[in-house]
C-alpha positions as YAML, in Angstrom:
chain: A
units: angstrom
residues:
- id: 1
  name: UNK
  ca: [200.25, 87.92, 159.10]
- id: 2
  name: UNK
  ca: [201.07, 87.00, 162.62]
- id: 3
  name: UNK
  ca: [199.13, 83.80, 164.09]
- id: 4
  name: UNK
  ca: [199.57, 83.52, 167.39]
- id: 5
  name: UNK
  ca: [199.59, 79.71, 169.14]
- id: 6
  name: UNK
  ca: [199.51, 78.33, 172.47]
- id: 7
  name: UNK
  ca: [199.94, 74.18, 173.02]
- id: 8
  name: UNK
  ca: [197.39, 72.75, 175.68]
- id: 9
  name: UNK
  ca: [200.24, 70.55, 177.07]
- id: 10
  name: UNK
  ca: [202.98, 71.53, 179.29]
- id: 11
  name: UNK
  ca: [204.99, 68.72, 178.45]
- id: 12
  name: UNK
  ca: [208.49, 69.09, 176.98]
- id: 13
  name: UNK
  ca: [207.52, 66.04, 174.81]
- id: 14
  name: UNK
  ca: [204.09, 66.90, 173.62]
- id: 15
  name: UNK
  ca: [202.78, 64.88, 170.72]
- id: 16
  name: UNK
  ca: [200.55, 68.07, 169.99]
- id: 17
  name: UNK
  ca: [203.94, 70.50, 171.32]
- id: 18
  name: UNK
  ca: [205.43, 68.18, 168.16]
- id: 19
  name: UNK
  ca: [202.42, 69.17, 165.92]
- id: 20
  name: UNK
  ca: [202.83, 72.79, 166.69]
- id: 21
  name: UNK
  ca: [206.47, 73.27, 165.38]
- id: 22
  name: UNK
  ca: [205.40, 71.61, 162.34]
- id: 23
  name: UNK
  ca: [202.64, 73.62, 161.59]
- id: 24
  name: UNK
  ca: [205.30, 76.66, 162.42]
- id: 25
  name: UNK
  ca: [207.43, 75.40, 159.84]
- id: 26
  name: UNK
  ca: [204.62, 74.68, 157.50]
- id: 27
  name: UNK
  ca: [203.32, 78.44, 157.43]
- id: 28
  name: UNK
  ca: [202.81, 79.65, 154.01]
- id: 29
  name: UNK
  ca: [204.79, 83.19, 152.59]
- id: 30
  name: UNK
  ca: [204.29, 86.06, 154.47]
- id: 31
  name: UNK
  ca: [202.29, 84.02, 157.27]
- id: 32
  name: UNK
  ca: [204.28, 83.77, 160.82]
- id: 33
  name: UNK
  ca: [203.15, 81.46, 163.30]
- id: 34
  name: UNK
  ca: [204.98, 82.32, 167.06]
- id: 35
  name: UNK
  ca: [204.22, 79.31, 170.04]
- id: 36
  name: UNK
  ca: [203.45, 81.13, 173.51]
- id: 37
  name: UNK
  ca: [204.72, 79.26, 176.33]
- id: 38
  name: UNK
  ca: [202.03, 78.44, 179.15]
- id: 39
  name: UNK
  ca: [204.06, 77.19, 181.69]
- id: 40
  name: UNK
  ca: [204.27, 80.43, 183.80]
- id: 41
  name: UNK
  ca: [199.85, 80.85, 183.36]
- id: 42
  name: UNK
  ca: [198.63, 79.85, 186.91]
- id: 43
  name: UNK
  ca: [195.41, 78.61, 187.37]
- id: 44
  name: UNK
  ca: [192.66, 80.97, 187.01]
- id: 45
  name: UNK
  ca: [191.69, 82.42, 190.46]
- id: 46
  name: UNK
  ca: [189.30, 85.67, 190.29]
- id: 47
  name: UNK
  ca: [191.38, 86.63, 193.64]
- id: 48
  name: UNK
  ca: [194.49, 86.60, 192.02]
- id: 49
  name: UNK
  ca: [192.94, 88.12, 188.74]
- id: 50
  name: UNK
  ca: [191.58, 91.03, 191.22]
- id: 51
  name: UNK
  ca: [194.86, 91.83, 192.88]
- id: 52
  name: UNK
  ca: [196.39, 92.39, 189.15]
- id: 53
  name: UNK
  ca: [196.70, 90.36, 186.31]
- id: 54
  name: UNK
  ca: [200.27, 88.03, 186.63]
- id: 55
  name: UNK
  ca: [202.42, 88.64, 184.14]
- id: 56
  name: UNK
  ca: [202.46, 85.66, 182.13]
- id: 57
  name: UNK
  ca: [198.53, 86.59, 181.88]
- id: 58
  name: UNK
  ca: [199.27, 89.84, 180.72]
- id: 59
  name: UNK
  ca: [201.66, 88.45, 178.18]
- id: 60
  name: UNK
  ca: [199.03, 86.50, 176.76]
- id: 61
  name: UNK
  ca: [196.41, 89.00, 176.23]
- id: 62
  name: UNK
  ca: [199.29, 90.91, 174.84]
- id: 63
  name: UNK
  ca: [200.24, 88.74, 172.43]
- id: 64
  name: UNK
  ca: [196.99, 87.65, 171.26]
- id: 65
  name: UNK
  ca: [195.81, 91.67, 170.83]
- id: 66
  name: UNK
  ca: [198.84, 91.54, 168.31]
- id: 67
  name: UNK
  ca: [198.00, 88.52, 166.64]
- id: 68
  name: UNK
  ca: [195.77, 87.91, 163.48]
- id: 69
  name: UNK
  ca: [194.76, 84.55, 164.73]
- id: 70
  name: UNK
  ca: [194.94, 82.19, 167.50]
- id: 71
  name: UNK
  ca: [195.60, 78.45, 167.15]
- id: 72
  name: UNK
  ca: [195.12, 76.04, 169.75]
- id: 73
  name: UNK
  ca: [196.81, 72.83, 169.89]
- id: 74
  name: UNK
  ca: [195.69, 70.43, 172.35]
- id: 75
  name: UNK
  ca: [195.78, 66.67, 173.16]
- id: 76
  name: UNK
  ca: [192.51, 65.49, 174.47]
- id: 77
  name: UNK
  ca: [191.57, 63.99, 178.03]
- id: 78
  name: UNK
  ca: [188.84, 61.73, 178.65]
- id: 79
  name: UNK
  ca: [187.11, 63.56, 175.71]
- id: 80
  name: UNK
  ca: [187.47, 66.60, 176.68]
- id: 81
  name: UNK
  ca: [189.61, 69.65, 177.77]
- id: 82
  name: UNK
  ca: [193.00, 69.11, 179.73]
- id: 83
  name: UNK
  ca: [193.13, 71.64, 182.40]
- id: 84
  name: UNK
  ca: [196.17, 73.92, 180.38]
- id: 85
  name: UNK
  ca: [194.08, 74.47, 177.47]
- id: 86
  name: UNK
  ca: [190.99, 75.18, 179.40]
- id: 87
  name: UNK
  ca: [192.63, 77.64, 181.52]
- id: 88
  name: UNK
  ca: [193.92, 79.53, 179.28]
- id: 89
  name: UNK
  ca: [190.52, 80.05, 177.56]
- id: 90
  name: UNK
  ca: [188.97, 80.99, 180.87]
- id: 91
  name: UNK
  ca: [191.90, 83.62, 181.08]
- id: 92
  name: UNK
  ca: [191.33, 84.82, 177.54]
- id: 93
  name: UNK
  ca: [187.77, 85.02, 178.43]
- id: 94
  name: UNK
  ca: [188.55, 87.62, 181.42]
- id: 95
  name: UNK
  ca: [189.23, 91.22, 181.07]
- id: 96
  name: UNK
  ca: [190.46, 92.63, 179.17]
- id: 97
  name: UNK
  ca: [189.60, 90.35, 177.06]
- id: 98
  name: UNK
  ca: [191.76, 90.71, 173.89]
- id: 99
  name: UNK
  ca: [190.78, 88.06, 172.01]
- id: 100
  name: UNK
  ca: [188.16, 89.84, 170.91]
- id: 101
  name: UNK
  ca: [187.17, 89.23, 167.32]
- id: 102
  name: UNK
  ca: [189.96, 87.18, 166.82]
- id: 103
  name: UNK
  ca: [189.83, 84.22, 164.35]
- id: 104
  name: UNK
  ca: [190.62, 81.02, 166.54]
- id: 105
  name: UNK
  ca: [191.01, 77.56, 165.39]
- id: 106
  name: UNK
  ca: [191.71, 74.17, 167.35]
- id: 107
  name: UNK
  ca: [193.83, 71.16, 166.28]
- id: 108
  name: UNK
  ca: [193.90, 67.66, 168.43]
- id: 109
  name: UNK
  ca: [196.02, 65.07, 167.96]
- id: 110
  name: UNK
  ca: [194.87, 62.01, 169.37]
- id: 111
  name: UNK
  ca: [196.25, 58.56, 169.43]
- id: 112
  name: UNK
  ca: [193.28, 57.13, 168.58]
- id: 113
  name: UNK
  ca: [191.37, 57.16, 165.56]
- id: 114
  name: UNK
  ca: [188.54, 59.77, 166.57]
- id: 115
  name: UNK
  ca: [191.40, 62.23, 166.19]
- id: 116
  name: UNK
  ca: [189.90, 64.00, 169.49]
- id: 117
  name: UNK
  ca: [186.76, 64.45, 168.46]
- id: 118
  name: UNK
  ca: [185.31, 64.87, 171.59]
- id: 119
  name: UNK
  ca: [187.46, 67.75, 172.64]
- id: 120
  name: UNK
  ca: [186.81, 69.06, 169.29]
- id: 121
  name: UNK
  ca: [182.99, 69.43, 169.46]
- id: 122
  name: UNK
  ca: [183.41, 70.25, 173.08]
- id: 123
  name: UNK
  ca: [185.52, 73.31, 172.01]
- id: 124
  name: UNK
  ca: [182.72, 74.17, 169.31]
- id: 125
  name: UNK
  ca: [179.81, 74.10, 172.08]
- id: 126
  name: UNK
  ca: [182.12, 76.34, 174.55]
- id: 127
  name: UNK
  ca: [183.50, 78.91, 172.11]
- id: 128
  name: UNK
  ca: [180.50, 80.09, 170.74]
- id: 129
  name: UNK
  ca: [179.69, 82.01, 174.09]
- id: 130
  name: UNK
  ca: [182.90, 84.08, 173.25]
- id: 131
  name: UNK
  ca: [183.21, 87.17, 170.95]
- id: 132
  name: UNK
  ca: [185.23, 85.26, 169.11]
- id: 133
  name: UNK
  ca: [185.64, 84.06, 164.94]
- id: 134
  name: UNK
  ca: [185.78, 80.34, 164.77]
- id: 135
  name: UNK
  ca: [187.41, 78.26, 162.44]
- id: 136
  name: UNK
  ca: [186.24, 74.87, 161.91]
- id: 137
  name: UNK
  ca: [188.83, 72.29, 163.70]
- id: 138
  name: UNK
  ca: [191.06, 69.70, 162.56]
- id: 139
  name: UNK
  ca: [191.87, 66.58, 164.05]
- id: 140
  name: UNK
  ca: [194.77, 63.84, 163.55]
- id: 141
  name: UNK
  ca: [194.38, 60.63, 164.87]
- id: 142
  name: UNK
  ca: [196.44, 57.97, 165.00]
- id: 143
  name: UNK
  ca: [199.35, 59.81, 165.40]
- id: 144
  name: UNK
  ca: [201.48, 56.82, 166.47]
- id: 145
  name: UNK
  ca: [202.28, 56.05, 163.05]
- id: 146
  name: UNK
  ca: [202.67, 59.90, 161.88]
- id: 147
  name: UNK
  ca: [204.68, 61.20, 164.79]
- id: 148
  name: UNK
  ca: [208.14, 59.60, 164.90]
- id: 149
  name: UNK
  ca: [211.17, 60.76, 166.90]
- id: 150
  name: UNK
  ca: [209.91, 63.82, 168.07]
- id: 151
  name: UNK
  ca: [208.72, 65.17, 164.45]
- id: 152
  name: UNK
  ca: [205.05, 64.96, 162.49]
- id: 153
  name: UNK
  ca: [206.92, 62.25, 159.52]
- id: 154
  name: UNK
  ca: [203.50, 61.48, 157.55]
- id: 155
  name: UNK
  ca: [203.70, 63.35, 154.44]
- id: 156
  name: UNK
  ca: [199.90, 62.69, 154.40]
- id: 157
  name: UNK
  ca: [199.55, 65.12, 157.56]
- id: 158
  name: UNK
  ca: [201.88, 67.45, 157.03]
- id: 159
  name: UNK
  ca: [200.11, 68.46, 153.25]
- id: 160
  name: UNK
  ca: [197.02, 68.28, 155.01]
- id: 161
  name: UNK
  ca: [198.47, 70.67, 158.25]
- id: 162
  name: UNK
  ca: [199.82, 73.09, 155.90]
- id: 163
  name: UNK
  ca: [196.51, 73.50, 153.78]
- id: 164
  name: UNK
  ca: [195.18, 73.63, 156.92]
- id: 165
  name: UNK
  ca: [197.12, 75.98, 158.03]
- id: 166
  name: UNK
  ca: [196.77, 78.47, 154.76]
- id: 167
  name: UNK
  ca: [193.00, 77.72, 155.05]
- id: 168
  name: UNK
  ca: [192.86, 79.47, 158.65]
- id: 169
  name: UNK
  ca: [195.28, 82.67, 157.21]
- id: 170
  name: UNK
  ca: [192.91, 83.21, 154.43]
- id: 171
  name: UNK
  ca: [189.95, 82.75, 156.83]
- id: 172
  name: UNK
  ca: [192.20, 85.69, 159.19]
- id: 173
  name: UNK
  ca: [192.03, 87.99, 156.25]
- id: 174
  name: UNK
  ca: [188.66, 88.26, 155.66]
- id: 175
  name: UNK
  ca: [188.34, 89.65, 159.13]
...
């Protein structure tokens, strides 16, 4: 099984970038989780979508026709989207529209102790006006005291990541 997962931050030190790997590395047997880069999406534009779809667009739907899932990891801002993660859902949203069908999912990490719960029902309200199989969301808050050094250290989090994580592969099989 091939889950495909994109980080809603473009920064090299991303908290949620951080939470990513380890949920990666904390894929179950015969489940591979691959991180697509967003830095080269631009900004949806429906000129620029009409004049051909850029590359790294066409990448993206690409990858996510090949994938058995699609994870989102995003930080939250102001309680809601931050602009990468929102664009790339209003890409995904365009023709061809590849995502399809596909089984997403959504985790925030959040300093504080809502663990993004505002992006996380905001995500839920959205996503349901896509042709899309939703996963219920997981949030981590607090994540001053879990993410240490670059690396998800709270054994607590990274058991409950990697159920959370073989949760969403079993809910991709039943597809």
């Amino acid at each position: 099984m091939n889950i495909m997962a994109i980080v809603g931050s473009l920064r090299k030190g991303s908290v949620n970038g951080t939470v990513a790997q380890a949920a990666a590395a904390a894929a179950i047997e015969n489940v591979q989780m691959d991180i697509f880069d967003l830095t080269d999406v631009p900004l949806y534009d429906g000129d620029v979508e009409e004049a051909g779809l850029p590359d790294a667009v066409q990448q993206m739907h690409d990858r996510v026709a090949d994938c058995d899932g699609l994870m989102i990891f995003s930080p939250e801002y102001n309680g809601s989207f931050p602009a990468v993660t929102k664009n790339a859902i209003d890409w995904f949203s365009r023709p061809p529209k590849t995502w399809e069908e596909t089984p997403i999912a959504m985790v925030v990490a959040s300093p504080g102790p809502r663990a993004g719960l505002g992006l996380r029902t905001h995500f839920e309200e959205i996503i349901a006006f896509q042709p899309v199989r939703v996963f219920p969301s997981l949030g981590i808050g607090t994540y001053g005291d879990k993410v240490i050094g670059g690396e998800l250290t709270d054994p607590t989090t990274q058991l409950e990541l990697a159920e959370y994580i073989a949760s969403f592969a079993a809910f991709c099989r039943k597809g």
